[in-house]
C-alpha positions in Angstrom: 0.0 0.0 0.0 1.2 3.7 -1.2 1.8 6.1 1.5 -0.7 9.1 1.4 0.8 12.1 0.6 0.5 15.9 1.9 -2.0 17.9 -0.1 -0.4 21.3 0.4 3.2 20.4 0.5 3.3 16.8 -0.9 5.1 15.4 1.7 4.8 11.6 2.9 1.8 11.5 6.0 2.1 9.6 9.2 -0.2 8.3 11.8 -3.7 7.4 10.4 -5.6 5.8 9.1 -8.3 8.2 10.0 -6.1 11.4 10.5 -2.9 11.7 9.1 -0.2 14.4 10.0 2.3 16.0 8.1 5.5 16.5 9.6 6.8 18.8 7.4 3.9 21.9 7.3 2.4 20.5 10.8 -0.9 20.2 8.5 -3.6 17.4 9.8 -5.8 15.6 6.8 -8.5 13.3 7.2 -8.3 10.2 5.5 -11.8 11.3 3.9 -10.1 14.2 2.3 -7.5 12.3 0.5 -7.5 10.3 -3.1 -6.3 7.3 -1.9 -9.1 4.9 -3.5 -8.2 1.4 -3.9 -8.0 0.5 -7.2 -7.6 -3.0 -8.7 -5.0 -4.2 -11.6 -7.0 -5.1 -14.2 -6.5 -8.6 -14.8 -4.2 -10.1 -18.3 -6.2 -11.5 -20.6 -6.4 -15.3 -21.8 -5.0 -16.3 -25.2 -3.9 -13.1 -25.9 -3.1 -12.6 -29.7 0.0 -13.4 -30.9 
């Protein structure tokens, strides 16, 4: 899983996984606030074409 990242300074967050706190501008984020959707590989398909 990615680490969320700081929306004003882009920084890596900490703590969580409800609030997370940058270090770096002191700036706290709820994990509601953040793009961090889970999104699935999309699976290889079978007998591809040669």
């Amino acid at each position: 899983m990615m680490t969320p990242n700081c929306p004003r300074c882009a920084s890596p967050l900490d703590e969580g996984p409800i609030v997370y706190r940058c270090a770096h501008c002191r700036r706290t984020v709820y994990a509601a606030d953040l793009n961090n959707e889970y999104v699935p590989r999309t699976p290889a398909t079978a007998g591809a074409s040669r």
